[in-house]
Backbone bond lengths (Angstrom), bond angles and torsions (degrees), N, CA, C in turn:
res aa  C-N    CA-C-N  psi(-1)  N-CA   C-N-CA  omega(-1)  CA-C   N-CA-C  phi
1 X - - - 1.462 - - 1.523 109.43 -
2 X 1.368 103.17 117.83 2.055 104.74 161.14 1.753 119.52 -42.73
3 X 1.355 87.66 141.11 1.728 84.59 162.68 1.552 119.93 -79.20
4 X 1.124 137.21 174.99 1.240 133.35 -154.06 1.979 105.38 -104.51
5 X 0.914 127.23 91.20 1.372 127.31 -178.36 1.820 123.07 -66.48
6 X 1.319 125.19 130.78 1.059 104.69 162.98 2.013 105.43 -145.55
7 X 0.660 88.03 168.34 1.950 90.99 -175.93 1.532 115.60 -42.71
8 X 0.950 111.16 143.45 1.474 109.62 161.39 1.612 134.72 -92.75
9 X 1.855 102.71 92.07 1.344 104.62 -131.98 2.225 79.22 -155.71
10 X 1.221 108.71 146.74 0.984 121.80 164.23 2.075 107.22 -17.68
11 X 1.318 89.48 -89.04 1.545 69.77 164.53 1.193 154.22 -109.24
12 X 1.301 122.03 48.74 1.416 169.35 170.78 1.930 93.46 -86.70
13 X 1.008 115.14 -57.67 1.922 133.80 175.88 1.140 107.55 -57.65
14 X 1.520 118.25 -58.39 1.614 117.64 166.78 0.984 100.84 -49.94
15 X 1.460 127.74 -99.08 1.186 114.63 -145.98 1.794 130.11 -46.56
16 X 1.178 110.42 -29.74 1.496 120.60 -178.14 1.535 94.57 -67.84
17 X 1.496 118.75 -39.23 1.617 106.06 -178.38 1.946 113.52 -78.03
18 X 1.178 114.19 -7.91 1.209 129.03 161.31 1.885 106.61 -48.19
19 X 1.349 90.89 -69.37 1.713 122.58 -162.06 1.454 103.49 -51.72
20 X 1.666 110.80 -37.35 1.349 119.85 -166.93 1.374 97.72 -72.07
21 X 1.535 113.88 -61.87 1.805 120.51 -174.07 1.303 123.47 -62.92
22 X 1.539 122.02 6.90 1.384 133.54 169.45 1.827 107.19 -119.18
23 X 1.532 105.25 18.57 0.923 109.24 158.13 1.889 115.78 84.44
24 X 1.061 101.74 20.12 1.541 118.46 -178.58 1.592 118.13 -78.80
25 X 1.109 138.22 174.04 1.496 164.19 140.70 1.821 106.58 -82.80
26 X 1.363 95.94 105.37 1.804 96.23 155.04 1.328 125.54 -122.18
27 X 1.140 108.24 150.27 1.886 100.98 -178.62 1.765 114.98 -87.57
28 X 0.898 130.97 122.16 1.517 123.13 174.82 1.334 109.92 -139.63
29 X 2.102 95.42 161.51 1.658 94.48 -169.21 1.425 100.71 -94.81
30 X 1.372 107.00 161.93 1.590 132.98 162.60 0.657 121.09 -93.54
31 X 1.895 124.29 -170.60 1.483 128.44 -178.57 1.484 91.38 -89.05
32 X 1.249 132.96 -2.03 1.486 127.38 -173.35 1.779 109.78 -139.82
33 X 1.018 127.26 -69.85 1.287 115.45 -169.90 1.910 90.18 -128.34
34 X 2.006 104.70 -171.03 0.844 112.23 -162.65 1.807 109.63 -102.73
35 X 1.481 135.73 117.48 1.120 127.19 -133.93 2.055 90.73 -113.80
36 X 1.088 92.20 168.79 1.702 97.49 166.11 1.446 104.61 -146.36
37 X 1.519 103.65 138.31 1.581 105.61 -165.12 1.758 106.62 -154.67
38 X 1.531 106.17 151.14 1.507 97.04 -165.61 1.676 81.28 -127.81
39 X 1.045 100.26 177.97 1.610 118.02 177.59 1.899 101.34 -74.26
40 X 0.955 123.15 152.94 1.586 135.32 -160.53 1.727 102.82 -87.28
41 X 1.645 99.89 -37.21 1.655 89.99 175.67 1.430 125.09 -120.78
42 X 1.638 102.86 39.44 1.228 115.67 153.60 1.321 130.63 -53.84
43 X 1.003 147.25 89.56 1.891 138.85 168.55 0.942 103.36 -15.17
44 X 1.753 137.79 109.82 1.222 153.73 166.27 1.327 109.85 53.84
45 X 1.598 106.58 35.18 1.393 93.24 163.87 1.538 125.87 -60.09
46 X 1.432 117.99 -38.02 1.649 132.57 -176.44 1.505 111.96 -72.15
47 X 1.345 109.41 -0.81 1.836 112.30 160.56 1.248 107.79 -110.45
48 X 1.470 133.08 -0.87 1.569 129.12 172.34 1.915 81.15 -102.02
49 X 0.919 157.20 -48.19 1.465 125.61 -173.17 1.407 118.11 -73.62
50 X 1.551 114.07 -12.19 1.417 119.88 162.23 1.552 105.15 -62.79
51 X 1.351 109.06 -52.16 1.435 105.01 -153.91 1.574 98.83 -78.84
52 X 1.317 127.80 -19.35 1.330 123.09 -158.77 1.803 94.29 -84.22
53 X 1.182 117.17 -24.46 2.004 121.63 168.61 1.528 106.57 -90.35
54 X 1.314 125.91 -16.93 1.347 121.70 172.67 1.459 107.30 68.87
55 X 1.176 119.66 48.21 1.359 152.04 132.08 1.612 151.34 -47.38
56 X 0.943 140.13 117.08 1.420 109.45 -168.28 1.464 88.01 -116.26
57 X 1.600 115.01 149.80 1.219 156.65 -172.28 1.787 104.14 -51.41
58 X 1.340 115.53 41.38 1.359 113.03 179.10 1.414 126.13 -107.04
59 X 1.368 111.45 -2.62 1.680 113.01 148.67 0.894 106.31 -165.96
60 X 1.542 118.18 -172.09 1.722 120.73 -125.77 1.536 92.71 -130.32
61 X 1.208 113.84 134.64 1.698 119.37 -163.62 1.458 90.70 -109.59
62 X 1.832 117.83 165.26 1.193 123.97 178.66 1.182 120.74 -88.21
63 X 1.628 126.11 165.85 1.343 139.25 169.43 1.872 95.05 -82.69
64 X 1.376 80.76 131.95 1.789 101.66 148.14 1.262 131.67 -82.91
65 X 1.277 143.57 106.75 1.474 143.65 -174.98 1.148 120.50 -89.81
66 X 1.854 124.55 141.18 1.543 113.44 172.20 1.696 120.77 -67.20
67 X 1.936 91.71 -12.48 1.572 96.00 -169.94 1.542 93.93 -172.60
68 X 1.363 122.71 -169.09 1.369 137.48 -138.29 1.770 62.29 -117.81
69 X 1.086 147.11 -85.12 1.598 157.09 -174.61 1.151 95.90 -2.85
70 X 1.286 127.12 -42.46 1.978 120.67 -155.46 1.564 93.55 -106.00
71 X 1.176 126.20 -17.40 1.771 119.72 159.71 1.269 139.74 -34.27
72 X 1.507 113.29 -59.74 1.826 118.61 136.71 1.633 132.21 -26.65
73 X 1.416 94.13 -40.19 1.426 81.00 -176.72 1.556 128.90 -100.60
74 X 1.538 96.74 11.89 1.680 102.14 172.47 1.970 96.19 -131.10
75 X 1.262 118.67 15.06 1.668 111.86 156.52 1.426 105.51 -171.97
76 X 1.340 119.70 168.33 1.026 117.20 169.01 1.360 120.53 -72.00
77 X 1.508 119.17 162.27 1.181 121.61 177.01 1.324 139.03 -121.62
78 X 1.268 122.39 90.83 1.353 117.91 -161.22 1.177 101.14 -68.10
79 X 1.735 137.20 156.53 1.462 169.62 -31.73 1.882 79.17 167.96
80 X 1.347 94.58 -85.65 2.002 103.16 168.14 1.545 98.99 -25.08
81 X 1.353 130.96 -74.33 1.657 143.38 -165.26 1.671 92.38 -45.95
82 X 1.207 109.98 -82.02 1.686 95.98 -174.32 1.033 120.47 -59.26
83 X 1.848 146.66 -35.61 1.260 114.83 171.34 1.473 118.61 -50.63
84 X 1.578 113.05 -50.86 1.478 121.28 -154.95 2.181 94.00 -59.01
85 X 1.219 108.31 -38.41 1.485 101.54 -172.43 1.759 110.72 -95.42
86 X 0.807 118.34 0.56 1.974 119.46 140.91 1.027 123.55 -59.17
87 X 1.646 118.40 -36.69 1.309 126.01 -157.26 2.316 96.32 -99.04
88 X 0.979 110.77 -26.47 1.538 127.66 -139.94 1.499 93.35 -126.55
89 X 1.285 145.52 -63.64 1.350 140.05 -161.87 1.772 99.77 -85.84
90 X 1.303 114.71 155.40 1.371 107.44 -23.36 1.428 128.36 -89.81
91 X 1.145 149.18 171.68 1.587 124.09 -118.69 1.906 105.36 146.80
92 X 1.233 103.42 177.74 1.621 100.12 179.97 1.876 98.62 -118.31
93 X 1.315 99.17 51.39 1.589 104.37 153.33 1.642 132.76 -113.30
94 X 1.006 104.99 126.15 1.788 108.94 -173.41 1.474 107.53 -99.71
95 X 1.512 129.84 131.62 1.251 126.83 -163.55 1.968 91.12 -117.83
96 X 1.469 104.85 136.00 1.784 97.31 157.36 1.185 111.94 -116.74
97 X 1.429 102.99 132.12 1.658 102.47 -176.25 1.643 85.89 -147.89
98 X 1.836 84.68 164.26 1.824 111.41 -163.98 1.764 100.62 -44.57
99 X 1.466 106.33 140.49 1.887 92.67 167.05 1.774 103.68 -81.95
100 X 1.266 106.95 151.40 1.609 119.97 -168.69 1.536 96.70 -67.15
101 X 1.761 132.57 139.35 0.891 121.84 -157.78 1.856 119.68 -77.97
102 X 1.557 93.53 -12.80 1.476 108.42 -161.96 1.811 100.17 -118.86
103 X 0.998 108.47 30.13 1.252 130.30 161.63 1.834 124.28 -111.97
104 X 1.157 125.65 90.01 1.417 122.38 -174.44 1.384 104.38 -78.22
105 X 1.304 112.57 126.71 1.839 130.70 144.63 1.425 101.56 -106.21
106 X 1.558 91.62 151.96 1.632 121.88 137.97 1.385 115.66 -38.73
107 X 1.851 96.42 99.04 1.240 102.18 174.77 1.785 123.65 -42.02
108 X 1.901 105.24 -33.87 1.102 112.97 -177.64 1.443 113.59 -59.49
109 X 1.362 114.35 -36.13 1.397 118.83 178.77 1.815 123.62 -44.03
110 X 1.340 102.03 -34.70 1.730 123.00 -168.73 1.761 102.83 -103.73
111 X 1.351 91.25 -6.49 1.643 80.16 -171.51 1.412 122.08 72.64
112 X 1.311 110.96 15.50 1.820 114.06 -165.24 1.172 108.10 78.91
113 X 1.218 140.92 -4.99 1.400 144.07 -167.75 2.146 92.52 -76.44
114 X 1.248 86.02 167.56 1.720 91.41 169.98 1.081 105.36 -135.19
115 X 1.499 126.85 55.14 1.482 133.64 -167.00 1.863 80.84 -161.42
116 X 1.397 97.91 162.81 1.803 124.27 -174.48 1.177 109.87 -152.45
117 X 1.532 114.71 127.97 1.686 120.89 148.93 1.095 137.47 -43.98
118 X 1.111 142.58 127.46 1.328 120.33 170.16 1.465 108.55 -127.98
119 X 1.283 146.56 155.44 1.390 154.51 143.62 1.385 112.94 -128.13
120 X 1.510 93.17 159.18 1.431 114.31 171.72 1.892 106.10 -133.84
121 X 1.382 95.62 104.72 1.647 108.14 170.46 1.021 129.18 -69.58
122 X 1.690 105.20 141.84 1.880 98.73 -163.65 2.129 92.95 -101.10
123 X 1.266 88.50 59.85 1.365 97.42 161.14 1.823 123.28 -151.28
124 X 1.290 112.59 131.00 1.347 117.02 -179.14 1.800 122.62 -10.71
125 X 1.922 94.13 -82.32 1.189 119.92 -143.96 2.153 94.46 -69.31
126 X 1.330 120.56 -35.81 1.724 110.89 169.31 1.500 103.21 -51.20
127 X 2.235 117.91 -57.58 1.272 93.02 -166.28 1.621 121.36 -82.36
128 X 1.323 98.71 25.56 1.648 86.28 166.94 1.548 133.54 -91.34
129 X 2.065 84.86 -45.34 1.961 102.78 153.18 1.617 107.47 -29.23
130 X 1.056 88.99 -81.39 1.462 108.19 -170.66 1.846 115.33 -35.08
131 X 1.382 105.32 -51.23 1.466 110.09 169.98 1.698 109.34 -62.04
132 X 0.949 97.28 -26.60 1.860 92.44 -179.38 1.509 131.74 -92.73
133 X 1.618 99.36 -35.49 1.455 114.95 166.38 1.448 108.79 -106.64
134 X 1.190 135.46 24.11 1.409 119.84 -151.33 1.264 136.52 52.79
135 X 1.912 108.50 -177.12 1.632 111.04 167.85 1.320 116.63 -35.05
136 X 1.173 123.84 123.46 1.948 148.23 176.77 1.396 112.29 -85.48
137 X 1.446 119.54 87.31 1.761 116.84 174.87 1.543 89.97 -79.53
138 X 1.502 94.62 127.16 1.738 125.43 -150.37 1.281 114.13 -123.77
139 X 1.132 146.18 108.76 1.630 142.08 165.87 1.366 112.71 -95.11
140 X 1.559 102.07 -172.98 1.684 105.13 175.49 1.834 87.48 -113.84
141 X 1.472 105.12 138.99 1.074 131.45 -164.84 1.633 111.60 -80.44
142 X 1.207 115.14 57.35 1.656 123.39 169.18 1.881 109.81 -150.20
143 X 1.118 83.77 155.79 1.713 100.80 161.61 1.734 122.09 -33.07
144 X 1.021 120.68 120.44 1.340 108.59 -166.94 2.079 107.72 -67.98
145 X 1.364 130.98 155.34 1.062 138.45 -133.03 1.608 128.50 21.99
146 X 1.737 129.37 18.72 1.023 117.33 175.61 2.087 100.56 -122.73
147 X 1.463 77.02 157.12 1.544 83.06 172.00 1.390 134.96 -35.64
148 X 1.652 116.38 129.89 1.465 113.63 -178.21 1.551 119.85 -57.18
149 X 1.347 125.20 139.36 1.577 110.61 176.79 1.467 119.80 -96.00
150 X 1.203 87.64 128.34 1.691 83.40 -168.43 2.037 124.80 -95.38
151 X 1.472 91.50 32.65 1.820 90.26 172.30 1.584 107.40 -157.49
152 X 1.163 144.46 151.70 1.338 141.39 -128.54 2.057 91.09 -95.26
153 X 1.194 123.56 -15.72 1.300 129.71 -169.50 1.504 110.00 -78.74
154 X 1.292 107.86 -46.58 1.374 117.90 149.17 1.439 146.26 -84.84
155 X 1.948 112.89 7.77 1.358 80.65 159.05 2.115 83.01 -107.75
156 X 1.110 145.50 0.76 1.384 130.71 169.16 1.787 95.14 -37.62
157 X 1.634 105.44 -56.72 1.969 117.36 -154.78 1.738 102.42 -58.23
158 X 1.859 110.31 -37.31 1.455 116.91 -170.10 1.245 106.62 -87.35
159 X 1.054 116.03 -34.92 1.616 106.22 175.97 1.880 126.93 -111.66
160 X 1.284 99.77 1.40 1.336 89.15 165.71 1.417 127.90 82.24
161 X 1.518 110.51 -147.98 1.366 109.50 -172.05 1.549 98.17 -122.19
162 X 1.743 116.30 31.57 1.242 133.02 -173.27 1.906 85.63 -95.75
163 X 1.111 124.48 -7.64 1.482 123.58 -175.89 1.604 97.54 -130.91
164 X 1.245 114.90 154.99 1.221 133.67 -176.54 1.382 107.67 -101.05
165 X 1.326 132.83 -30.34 1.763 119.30 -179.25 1.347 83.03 -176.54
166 X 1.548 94.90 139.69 1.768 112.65 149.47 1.094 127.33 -120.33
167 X 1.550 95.79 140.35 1.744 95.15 179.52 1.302 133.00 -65.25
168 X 1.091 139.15 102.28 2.025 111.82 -164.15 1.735 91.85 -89.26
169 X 1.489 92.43 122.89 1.701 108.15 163.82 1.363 117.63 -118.29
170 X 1.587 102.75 34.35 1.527 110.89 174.43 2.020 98.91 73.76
171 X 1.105 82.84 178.73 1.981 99.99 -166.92 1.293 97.64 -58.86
172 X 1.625 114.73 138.55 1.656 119.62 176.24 1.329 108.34 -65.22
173 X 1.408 89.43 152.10 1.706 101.69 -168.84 1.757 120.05 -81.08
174 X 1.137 104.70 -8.10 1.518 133.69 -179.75 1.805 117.89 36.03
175 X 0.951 164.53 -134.19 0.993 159.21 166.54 1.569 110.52 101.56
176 X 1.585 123.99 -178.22 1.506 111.94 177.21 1.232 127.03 -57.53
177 X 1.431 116.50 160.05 1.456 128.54 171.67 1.926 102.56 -50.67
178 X 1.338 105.31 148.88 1.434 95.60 141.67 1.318 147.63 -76.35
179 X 1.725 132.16 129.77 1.085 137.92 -161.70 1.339 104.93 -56.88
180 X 0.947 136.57 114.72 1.336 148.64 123.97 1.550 146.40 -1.31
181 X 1.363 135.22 71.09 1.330 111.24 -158.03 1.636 107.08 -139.79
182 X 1.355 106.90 128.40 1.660 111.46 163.86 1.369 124.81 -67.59
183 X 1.270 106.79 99.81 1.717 117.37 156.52 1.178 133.39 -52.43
184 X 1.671 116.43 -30.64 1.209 120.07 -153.78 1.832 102.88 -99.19
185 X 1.336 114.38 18.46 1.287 120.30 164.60 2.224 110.53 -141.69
186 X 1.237 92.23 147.65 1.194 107.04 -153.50 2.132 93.57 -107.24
187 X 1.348 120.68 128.31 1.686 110.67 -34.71 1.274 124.38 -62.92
188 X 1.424 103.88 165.93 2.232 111.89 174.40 0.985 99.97 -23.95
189 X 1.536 115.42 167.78 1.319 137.58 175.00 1.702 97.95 -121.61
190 X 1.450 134.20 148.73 0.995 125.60 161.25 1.787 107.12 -95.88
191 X 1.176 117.00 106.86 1.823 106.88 -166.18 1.447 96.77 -95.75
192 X 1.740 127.17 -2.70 1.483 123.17 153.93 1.664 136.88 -173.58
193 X 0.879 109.57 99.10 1.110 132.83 -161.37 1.630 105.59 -32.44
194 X 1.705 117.04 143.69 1.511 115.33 -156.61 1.177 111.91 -173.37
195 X 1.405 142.74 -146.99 0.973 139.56 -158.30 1.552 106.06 -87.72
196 X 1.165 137.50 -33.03 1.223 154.58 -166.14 1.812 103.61 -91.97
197 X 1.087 103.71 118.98 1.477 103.76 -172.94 1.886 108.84 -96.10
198 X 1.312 94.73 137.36 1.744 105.37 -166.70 1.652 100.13 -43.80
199 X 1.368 130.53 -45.90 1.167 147.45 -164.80 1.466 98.19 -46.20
200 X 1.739 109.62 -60.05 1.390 109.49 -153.96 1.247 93.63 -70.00
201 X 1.706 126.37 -31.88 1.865 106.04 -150.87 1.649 86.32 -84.11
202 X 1.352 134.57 -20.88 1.683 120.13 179.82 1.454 99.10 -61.53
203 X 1.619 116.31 -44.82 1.258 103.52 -158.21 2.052 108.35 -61.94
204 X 1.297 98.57 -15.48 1.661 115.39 -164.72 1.612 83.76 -64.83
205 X 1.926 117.65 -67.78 1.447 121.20 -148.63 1.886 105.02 -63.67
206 X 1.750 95.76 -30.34 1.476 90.77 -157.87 1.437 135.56 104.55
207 X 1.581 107.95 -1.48 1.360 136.06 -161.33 2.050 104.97 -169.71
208 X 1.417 75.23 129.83 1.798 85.03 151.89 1.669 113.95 -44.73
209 X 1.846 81.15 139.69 1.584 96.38 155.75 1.422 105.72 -128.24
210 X 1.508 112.47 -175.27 1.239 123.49 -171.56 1.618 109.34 -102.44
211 X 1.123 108.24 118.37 1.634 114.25 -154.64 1.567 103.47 -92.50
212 X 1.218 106.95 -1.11 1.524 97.26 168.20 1.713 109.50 96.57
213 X 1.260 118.39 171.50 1.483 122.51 -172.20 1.561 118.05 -70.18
């Protein structure tokens, strides 16, 4: 069975933010590819988006944010973290910084790690989820080792009724990954190179970072 598609449109948003708070899987587009995301304090929601790519639970995918504002409140934030995401969000940069200690996640979410992703997408329809249900633990919306799908017709056909609604925001916009960068050591780490060029975020801090291997 298809998942149920409807526009990505005022209420196209409702309803998918409906889907999320009753504990659902929806598919929606990004500034880059096509993502699937459940609400954060769903009961095993982050093993139904594993299972819905057929995945096993071996590392820890990022939160989607409505804004740089809701960052604090699921990790700490180093000084580095807010300049680099003033300058960069929203944008195709992903920041990892410490998870806040008195804040519980899904261990599955981090991978066991004690560090978290965070982004802020330079597209509407994530920061609205996100503004309504909160931080969005977010994947790329395909089968695990096969190609991402990039239009809402095909991932309803690839994934089924393992998702509750997709948004169609027209054909993914595709372009680089987001850059990658460790906060939680002084200076950043770039852990993967992306849309954001090392140059600009030094030129942001004022100082070298460590660009990685």
């Amino acid at each position: 069975m298809s998942a149920r598609i409807v526009p990505d449109d005022a209420d196209g948003r409702g309803e998918a933010i409906a889907v999320l708070r009753a504990g659902g899987i929806v598919a929606l587009p990004t500034d880059t590819v096509y993502g699937i995301a459940v609400a954060l304090d769903t009961p095993g929601g982050i093993e139904a988006l594993f299972a819905a790519k057929d995945r096993p639970p071996d590392r820890g995918i990022m939160l989607l944010l409505a804004d740089a504002a809701q960052a604090p409140e699921i990790g700490e934030w180093p000084a580095s973290a807010a300049r680099i995401a003033a300058a960069f969000w929203p944008g195709g940069l992903t920041l990892i910084v410490p998870q806040r200690p008195d804040v519980s996640l899904p261990a599955v979410l981090t991978g066991g790690a004690t560090t978290i992703g965070l982004r802020v997408p330079d597209h509407d329809a994530p920061r609205a989820l996100a503004a309504a249900v909160g931080p969005l633990p977010t994947t790329s919306a395909n089968r695990s080792g096969l190609p991402e799908i990039g239009d809402a017709a095909g991932i309803a056909e690839g994934l089924g009724d393992a998702i509750g609604l997709v948004l169609d925001g027209g054909p993914a916009h595709g372009g680089p990954p987001s850059t990658v960068v460790d906060c939680t050591v002084d200076p950043p780490r770039i852990l993967r190179a992306g849309a954001i060029e090392p140059g600009d975020i030094e030129a942001v801090l004022g100082s070298a970072i460590d660009r990685g291997a």
